[in-house]
C-alpha positions in Angstrom: -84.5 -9.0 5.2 -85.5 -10.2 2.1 -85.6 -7.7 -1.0 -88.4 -8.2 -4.2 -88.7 -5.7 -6.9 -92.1 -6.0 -8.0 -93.8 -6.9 -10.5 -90.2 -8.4 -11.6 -90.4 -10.9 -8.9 -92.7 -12.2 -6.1 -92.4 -13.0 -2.4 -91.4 -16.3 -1.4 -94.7 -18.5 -0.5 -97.4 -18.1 2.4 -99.2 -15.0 3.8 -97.8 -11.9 4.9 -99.0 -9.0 7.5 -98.1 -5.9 5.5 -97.9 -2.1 5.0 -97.3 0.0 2.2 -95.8 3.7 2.4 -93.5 5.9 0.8 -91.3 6.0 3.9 -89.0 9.1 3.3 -87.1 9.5 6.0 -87.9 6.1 7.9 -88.6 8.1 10.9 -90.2 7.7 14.5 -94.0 7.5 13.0 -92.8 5.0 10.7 -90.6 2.6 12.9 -93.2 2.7 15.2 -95.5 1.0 12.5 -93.0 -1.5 11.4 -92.6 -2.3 15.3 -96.7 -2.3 15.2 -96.5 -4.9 11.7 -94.0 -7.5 13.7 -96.6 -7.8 16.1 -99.3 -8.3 13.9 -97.8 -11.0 11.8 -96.6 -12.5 15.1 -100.5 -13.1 16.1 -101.2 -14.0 12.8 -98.8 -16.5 12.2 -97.0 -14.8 9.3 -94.3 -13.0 7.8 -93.9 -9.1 8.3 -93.7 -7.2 4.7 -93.0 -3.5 4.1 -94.3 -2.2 0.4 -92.3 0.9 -0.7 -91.9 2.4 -3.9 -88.6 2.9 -6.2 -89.3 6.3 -6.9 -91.8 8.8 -6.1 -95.2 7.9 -6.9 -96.1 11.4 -8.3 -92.7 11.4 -10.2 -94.7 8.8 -12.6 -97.9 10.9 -12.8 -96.0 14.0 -13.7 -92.8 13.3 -14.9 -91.6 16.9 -14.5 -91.8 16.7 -10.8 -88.7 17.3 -9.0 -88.8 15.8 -5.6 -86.9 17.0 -2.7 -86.3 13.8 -0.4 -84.8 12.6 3.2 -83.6 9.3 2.0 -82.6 7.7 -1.1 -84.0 4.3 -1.3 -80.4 3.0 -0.6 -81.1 4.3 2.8 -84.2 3.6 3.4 -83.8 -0.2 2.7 -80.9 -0.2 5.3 -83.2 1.3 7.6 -86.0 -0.6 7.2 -83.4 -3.4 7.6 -82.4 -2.3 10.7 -86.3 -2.5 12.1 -86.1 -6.3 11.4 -88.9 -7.0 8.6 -89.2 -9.9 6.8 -89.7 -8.8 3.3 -88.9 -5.1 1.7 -91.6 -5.2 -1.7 -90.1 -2.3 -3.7 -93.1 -1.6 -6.4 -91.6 -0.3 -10.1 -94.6 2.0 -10.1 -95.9 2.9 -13.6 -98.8 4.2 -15.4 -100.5 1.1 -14.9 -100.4 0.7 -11.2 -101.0 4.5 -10.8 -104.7 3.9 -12.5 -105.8 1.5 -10.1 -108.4 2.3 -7.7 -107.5 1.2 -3.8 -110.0 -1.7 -4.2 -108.5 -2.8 -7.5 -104.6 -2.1 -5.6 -105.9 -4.2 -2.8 -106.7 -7.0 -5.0 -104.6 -7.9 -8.2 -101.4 -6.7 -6.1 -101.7 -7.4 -2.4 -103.7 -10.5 -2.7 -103.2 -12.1 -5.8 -99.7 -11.1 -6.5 -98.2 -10.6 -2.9 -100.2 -12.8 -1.1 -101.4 -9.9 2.0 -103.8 -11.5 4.3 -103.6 -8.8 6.8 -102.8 -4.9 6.0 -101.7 -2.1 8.0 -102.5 1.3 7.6 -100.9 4.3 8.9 -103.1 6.9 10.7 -103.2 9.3 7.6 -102.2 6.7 5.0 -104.0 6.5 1.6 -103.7 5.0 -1.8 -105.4 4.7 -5.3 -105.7 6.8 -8.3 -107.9 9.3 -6.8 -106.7 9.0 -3.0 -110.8 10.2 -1.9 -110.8 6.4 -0.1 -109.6 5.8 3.2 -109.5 3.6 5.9 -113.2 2.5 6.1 -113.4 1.7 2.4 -110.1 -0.4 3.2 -112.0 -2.4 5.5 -114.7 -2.2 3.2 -112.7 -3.8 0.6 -110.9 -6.2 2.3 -114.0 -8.0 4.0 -114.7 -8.7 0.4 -111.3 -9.9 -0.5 -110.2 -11.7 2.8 -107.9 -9.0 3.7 -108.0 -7.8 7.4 -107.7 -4.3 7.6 -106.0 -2.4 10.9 -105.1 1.0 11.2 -101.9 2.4 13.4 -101.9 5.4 15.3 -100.0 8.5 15.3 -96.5 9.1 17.1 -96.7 13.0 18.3 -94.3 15.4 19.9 -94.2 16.8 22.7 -96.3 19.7 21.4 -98.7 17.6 20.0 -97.4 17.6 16.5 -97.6 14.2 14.9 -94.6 13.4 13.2 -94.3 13.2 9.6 -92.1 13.0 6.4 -94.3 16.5 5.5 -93.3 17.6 9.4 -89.5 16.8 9.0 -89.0 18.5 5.3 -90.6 21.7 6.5 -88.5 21.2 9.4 -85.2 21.1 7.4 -86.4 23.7 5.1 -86.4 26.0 7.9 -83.5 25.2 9.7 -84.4 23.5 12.4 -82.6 20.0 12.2 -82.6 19.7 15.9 -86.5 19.3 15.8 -86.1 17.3 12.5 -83.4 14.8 14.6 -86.0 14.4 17.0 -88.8 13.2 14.6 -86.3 11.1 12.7 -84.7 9.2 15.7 -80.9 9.8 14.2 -79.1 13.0 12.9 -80.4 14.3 9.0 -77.6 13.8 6.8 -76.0 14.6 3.2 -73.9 13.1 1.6 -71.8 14.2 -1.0 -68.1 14.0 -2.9 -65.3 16.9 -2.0 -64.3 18.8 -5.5 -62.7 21.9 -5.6 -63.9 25.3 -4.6 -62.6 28.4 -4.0 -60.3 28.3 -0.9 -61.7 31.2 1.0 -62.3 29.2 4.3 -58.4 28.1 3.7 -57.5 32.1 3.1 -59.5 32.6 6.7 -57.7 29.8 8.7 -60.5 27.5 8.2 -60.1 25.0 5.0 -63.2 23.7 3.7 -64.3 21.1 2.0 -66.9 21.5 -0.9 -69.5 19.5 -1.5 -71.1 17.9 -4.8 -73.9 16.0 -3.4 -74.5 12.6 -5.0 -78.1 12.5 -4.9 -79.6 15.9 -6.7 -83.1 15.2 -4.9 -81.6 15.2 -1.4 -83.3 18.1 0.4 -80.9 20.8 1.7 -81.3 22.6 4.7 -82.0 26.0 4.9 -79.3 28.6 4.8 -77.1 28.9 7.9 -74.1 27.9 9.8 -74.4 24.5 11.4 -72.7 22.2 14.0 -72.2 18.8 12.6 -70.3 15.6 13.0 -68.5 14.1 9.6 -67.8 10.4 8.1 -65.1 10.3 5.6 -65.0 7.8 3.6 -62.5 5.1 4.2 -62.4 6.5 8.1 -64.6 4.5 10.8 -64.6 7.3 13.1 -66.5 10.7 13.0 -65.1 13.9 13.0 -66.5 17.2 14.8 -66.9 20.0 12.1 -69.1 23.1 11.2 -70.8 23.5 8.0 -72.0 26.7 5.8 -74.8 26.4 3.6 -75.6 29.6 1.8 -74.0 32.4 -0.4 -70.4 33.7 0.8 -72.1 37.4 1.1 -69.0 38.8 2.8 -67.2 37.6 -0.5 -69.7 38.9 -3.0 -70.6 35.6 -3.9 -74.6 34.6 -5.6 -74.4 31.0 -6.1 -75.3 28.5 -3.4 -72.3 25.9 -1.5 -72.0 23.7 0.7 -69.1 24.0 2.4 -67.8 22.0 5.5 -65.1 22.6 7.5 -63.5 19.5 9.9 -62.1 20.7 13.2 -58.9 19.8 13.6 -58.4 17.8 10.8 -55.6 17.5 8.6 -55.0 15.5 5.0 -56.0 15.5 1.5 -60.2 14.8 0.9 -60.4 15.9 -2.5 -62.7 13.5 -4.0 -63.6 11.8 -1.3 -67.3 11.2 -0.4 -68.4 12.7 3.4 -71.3 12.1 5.1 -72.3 15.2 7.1 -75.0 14.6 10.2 -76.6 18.0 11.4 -76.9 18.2 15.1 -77.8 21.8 15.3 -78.0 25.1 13.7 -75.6 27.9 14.8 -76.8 30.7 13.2 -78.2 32.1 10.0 -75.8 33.4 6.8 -74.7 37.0 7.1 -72.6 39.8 5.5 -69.6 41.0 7.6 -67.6 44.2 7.1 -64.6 42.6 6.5 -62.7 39.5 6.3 -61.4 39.9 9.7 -64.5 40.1 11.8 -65.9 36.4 9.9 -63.0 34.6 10.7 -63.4 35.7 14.7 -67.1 34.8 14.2 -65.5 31.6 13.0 -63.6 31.1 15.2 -66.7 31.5 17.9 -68.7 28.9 15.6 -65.9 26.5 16.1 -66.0 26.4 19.4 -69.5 26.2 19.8 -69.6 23.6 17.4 -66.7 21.8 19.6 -68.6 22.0 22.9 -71.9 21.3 21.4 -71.2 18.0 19.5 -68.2 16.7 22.4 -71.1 17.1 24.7 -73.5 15.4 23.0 -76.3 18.5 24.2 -78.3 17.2 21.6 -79.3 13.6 20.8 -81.7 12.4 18.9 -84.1 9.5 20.4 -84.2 6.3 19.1 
């Protein structure tokens, strides 16, 4: 897959079949379009081209906006990758591009510039300053500019739910990162570096590592004890481990960690960078009467968290 930063640089020459999204998360609803685009430019007789943006579109329209994401753009371009397009167009969105209406969009940057001869539209997607357009104007538009307009369709759950980055963050807001594995296809995931914390899980039997996450607009799940599986960095394999986000209430503790402790593991991580991948949540945060009755609760969670990743009970589709 080729990678152009636009308007820095342009594709290479010829006519591409192409969609243009966010893409937070990359999940089923979106690899089910990019499947959807290789088809198209297959019948057309051109390249396949995926239009993202570096940042946040509404991060540029008001600056002050803090987003809370799935994926950094690191990982969505290895994902994206991984679906086997063409050509990744990463737009350096700016005050200029957000003014554009969809028709003006649709012409000085997918035809002129990127050379689209045939769009692809998700079901709900929409672009331009004002966002009031939507699919028919985009066929509207592109009869006039010799842009063929086709719209995708949905991918819903099995309660009728379509899945959606919207879906998935209210998902992992809540907790539920077994329903948020199944809209993404794969296991959500942090990442972050070890630093020093304040041993209690080592004073209970249970070291911990804490985590500094390296991307600050990475959403966090909800508080809660979860099951997880761990990469360490410099370490091919995965590890089984449970992981605490939340408070320390037993301990008196306000201010929020994330703290994850790998079963049976011994060695020195301190700064080292883990990926964590949630498979499941064990339980919500809560106050114990005394030191002795969390570490049996633990000690429970361990083994729940043992059986439950070993097993494999839950795994994501692809």
């Amino acid at each position: 897959m080729r990678i152009v930063y636009y308007p820095d640089n342009r594709p290479d020459s010829g006519h591409y079949a192409a969609t243009i999204g966010f893409f937070d998360g990359v999940h089923r609803g979106h690899r089910f379009v990019t499947e959807h685009l290789k088809e198209v430019a297959a019948a057309h007789g051109c390249q396949s081209m995926v239009i993202t943006f570096e940042r946040h579109p509404r991060q540029v329209v008001q600056p002050e906006w803090q987003p809370q994401l799935l994926t950094t753009l690191e990982e969505k371009t290895d994902l994206l990758a991984q679906a086997g397009i063409d050509v990744l167009v990463v737009l350096r969105f700016d005050c200029a591009m957000a003014g554009l209406s969809a028709r003006q969009f649709m012409e000085t940057v997918l035809r002129d510039s990127l050379r689209v001869s045939v769009l692809l539209t998700g079901y709900d997607n929409r672009f331009g300053h004002d966002r009031r357009e939507g699919f028919n104007d985009y066929v509207a538009y592109g009869r006039e500019l010799g842009i063929e307009v086709i719209q995708s369709r949905a991918v819903s759950l099995s309660d009728g739910r379509n899945v959606s980055s919207s879906l998935v963050r209210r998902l992992v807001t809540e907790g539920d990162v077994a329903q948020a594995n199944e809209c993404l296809g794969r296991h959500y995931q942090l990442t972050g570096r070890v630093v020093h914390g304040e041993q209690v899980g080592r004073q209970l039997g249970f070291p911990t590592a804490n985590l500094e996450l390296t991307d600050l607009h990475r959403l966090v799940p909800a508080v809660g004890v979860y099951a997880v599986e761990v990469a360490i960095e410099g370490d091919d394999s995965r590890h089984i481990g449970m992981m605490n986000i939340g408070h320390r209430p037993t301990f008196g503790s306000h201010h929020s960690t994330l703290e994850v402790n790998i079963l049976d593991f011994i060695g020195d991580l301190y700064g080292k960078t883990l990926t964590v991948f949630f498979v499941c949540r064990l339980r919500s945060e809560q106050r114990f009467d005394s030191p002795e009755a969390l570490k049996k609760q633990m000690q429970h969670d361990a083994n729940q968290a043992r059986s439950i990743v070993s097993s494999q009970l839950f795994t994501p589709p692809i």
